[in-house]
C-alpha positions as CSV (number, residue, x, y, z in Angstrom):
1,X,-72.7,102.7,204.0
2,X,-69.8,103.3,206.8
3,X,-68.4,106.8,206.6
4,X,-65.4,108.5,208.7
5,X,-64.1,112.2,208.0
6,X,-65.8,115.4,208.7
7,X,-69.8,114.5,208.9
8,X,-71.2,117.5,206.9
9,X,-68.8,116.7,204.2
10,X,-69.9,113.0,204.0
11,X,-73.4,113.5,203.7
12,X,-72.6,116.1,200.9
13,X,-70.4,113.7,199.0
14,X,-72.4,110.4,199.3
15,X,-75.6,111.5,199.9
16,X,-77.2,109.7,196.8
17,X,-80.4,111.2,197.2
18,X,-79.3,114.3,195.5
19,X,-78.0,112.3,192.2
20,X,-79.7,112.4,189.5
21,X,-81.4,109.1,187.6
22,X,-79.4,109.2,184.4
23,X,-75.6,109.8,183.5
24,X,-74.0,113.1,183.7
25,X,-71.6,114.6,181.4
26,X,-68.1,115.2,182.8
27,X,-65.7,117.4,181.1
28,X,-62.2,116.8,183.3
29,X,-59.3,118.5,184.0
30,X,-55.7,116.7,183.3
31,X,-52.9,117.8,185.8
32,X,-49.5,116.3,185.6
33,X,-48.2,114.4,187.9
34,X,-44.0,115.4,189.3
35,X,-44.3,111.9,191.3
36,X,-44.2,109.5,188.3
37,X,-41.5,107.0,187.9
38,X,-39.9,105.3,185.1
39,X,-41.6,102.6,183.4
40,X,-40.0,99.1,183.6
41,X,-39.8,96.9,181.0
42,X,-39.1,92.6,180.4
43,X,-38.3,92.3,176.3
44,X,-37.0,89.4,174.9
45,X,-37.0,88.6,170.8
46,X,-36.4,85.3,168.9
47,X,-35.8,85.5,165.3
48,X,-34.3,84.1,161.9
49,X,-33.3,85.1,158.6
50,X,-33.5,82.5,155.7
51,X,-31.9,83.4,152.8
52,X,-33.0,81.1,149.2
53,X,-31.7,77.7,149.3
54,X,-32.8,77.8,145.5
55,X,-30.6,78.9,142.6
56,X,-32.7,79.9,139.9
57,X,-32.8,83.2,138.5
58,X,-36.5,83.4,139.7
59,X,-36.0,82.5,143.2
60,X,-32.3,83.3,144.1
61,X,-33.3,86.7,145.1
62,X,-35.5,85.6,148.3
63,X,-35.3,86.4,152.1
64,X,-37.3,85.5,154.7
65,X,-37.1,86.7,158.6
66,X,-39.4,85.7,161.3
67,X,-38.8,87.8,164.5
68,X,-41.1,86.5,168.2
69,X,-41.6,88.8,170.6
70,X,-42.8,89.4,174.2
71,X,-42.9,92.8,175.9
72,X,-44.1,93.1,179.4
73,X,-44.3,96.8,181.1
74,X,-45.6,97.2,184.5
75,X,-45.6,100.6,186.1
76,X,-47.0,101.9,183.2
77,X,-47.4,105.7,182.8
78,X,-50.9,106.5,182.2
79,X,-53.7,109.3,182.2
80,X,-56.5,108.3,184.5
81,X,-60.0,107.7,183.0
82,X,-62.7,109.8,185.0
83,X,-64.0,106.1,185.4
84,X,-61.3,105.0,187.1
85,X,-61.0,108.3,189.2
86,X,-64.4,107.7,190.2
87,X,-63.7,103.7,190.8
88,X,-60.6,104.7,193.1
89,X,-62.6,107.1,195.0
90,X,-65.8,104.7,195.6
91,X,-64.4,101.4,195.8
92,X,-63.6,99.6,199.2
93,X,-60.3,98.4,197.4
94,X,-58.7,102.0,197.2
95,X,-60.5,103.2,199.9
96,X,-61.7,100.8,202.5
97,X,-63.7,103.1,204.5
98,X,-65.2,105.2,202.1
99,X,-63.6,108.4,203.3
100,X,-64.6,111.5,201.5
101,X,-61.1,112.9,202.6
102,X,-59.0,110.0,200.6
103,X,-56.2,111.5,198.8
104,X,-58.4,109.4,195.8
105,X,-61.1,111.7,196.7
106,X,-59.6,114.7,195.9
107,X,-60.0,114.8,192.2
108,X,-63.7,114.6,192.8
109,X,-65.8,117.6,192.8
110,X,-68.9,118.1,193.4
111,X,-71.9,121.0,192.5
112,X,-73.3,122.2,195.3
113,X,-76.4,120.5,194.7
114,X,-74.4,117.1,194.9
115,X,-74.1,116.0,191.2
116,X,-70.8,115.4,189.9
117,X,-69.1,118.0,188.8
118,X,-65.1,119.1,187.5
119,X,-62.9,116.0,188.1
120,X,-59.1,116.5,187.9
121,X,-57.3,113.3,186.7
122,X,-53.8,112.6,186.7
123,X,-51.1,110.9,185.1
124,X,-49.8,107.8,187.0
125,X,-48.0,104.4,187.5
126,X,-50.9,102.3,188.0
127,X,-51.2,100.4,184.2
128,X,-49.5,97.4,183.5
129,X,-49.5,95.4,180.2
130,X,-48.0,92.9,178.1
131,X,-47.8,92.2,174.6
132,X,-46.4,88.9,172.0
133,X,-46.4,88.5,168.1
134,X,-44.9,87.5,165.2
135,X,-43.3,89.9,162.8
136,X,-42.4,88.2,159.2
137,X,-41.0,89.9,156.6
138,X,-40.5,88.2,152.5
139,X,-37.8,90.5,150.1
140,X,-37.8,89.2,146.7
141,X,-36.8,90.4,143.7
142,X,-36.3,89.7,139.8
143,X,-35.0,90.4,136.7
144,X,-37.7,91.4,134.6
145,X,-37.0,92.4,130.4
146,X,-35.3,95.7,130.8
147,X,-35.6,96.2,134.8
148,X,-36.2,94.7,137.6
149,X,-39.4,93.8,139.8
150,X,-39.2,93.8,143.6
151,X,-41.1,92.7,146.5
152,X,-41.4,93.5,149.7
153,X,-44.0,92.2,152.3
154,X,-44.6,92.8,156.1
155,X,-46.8,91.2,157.7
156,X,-47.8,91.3,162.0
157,X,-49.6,88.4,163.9
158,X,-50.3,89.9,167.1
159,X,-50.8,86.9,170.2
160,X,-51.5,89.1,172.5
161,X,-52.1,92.8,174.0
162,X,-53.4,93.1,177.4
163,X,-53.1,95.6,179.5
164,X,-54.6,96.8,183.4
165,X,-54.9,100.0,184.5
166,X,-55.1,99.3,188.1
167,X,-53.0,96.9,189.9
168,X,-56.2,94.9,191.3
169,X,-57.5,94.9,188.0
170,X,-57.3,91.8,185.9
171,X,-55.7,92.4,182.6
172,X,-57.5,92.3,179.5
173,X,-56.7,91.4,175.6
174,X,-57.8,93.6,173.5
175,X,-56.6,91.4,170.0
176,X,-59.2,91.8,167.3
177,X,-60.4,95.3,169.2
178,X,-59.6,98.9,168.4
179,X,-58.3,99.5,171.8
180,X,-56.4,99.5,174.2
181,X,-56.3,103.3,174.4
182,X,-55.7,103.2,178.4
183,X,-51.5,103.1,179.8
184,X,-51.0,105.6,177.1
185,X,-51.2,102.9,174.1
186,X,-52.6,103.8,170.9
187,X,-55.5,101.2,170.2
188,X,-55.4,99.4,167.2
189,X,-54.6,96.0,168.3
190,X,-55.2,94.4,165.1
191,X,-55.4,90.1,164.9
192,X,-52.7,90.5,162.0
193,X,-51.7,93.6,159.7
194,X,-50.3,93.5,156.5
195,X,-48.2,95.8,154.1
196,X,-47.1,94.8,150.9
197,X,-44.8,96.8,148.1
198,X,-44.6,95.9,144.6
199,X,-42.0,97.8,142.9
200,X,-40.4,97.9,139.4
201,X,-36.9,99.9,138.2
202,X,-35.2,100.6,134.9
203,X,-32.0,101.9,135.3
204,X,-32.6,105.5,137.0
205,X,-36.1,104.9,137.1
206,X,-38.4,103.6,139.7
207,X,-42.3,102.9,140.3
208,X,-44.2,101.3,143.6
209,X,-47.7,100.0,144.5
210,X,-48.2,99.8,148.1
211,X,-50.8,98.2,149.7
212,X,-51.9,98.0,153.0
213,X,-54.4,95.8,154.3
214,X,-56.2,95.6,158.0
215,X,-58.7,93.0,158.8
216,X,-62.1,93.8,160.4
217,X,-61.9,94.9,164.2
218,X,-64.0,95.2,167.2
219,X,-64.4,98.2,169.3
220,X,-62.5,98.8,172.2
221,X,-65.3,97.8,174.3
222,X,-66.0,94.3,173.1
223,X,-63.0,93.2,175.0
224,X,-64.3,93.7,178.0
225,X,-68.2,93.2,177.2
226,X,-68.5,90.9,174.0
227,X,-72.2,91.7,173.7
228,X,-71.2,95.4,173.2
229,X,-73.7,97.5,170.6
230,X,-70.7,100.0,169.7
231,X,-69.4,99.0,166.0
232,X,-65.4,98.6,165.1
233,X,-64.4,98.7,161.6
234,X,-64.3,96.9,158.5
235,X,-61.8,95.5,156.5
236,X,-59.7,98.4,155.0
237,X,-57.3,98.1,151.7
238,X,-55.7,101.4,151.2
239,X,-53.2,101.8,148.0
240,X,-50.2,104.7,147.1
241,X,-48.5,104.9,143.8
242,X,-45.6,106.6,144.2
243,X,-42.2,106.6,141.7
244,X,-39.1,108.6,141.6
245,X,-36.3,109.3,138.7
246,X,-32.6,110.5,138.8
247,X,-31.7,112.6,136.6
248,X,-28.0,112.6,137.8
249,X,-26.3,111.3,140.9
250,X,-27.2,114.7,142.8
251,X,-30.5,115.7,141.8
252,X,-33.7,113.6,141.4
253,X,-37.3,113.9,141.1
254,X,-40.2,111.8,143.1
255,X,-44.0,111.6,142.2
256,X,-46.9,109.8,144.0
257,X,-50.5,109.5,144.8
258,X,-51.8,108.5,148.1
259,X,-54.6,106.8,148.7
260,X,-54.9,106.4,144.9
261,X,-58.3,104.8,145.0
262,X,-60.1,107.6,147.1
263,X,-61.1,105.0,150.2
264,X,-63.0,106.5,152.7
265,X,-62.3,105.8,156.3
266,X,-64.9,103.6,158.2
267,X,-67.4,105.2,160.9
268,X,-66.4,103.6,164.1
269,X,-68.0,104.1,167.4
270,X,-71.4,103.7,166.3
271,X,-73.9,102.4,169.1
272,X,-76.4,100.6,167.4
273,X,-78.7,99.8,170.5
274,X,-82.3,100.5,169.3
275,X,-83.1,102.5,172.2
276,X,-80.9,105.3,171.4
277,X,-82.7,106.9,168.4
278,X,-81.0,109.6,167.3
279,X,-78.0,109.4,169.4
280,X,-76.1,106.7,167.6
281,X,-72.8,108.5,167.5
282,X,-69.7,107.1,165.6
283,X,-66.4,109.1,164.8
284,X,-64.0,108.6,161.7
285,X,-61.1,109.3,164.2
286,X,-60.8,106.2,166.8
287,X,-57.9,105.9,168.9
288,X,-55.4,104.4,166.0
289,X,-56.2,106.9,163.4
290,X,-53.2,106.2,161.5
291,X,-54.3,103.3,160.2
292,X,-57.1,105.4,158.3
293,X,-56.5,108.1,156.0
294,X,-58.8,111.0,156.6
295,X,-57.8,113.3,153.9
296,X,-58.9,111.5,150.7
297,X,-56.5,111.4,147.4
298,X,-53.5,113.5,146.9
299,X,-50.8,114.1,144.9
300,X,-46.9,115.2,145.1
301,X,-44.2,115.7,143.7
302,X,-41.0,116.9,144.7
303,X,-37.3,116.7,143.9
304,X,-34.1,116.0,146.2
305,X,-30.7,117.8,145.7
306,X,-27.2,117.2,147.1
307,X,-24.5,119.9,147.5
């Protein structure tokens, strides 16, 4: 391996002699970054709203949109991985000479017998990543014996959702995966997502199911290695009941129940390679845990005043 810098240092820093056979556990420092610029951003949208070419009184009451869209962000503002600290420190691409004095080095310490030891990561421009989808949304509504039911459904078809962290890097989709949790995205890049409301009111009176539904997902790590042994998710219904009544036009009263059906959230994360025993892991808080509810069922109620 060619070296350049100080000697002593080098031998110290690559001497692989001194590492040990398996992996090490890291625990890295985050430092911010006063260099960053602003992200830049191409977004362009397409849509249409279709109101009901029919008359009757069961169908009068329908509109459909259809929105497109395409989002591409380069410069994106992202914490480094201590993978990709490492990566720019040891590969030829970031540092052609393998110079233990690279400013990509720096972040790298070592114990003094060699093994790795704290590594200070950083926040920066490198990510790029580019998303597309279909957002459609149906409103209905009807007169129903003394009130009125009403319909409103949301539903996402996600195209795409790749995203880089490294300029060299090619980009990766992540649709059908939990991730991508790298650029400072959220994960949950879901093939479609839906969430439906099904409501009924009688005069001051209101009541609402709402439903929402998620499709079975991948790990983050499938999308890169599609033989992965690290679970995703399931399918996942969760349900709220929630209604509300005014008992004049400045005070009213609202009641619900979330996650009426108690729905536990799925164990993600679990490595099921053989080999491991014991040491399966798994975590009921990926990346996107806001698509599953943690606490269990509740209940409210509140009221709402104006003065």
């Amino acid at each position: 391996m060619e070296r350049s810098g100080n000697p002593n240092a080098d031998e110290q820093f690559y001497d692989n002699t001194v590492q040990p056979a398996g992996p090490e556990f890291v625990f890295p420092t985050l430092s911010g970054n006063a260099e960053l610029k602003p992200e830049k951003a191409d977004t362009w949208t397409l849509g249409a709203v279709i109101d009901s070419p029919f008359r009757s009184a069961a169908l009068s009451r329908m509109r459909l949109s259809i929105d497109y869209y395409n989002i591409k962000v380069k410069d994106a503002i992202g914490a480094q991985s201590v993978d990709i600290a490492q990566r720019q420190c040891f590969d030829a691409a970031f540092n052609p000479n393998y110079d233990a004095d690279s400013p990509f080095c720096a972040g790298i310490g070592r114990n003094p017998v060699g093994t790795l030891g704290n590594v200070i990561t950083t926040f920066l421009n490198n990510g790029r990543f580019q998303t597309s989808g279909l957002d459609i949304q149906l409103d209905w509504a009807v007169d129903a014996g003394p009130g009125t039911i009403t319909l409103n459904s949301v539903f996402n078809y996600l195209i795409d959702m790749k995203s880089s962290e490294l300029p060299n890097l090619p980009a990766v989709d992540y649709v059908g995966t939990l991730g991508p949790s790298n650029n400072g995205l959220n994960g949950g890049a879901y093939e479609w997502k839906l969430f439906t409301t099904l409501g009924y009111n009688i005069g001051p009176a209101s009541i609402a199911l709402q439903w929402q539904h998620l499709p079975s997902v991948d790990d983050e790590s499938a999308a890169s290695n599609p033989n992965t042994t690290i679970t995703g998710a399931p399918s996942y219904d969760l349900f709220n009941l929630n209604g509300s009544y005014a008992i004049t036009d400045k005070a009213s009263i609202r009641f619900g129940v979330d996650n009426l059906f108690n729905k536990e959230p799925p164990l993600t994360g679990v490595n099921t390679n053989p080999t491991l025993g014991n040491l399966a892991g798994g975590t009921y808080t990926p990346n996107n845990v806001g698509y599953y509810d943690l606490i269990g069922r509740r209940f409210y109620v509140g009221a709402n005043f104006k003065f």
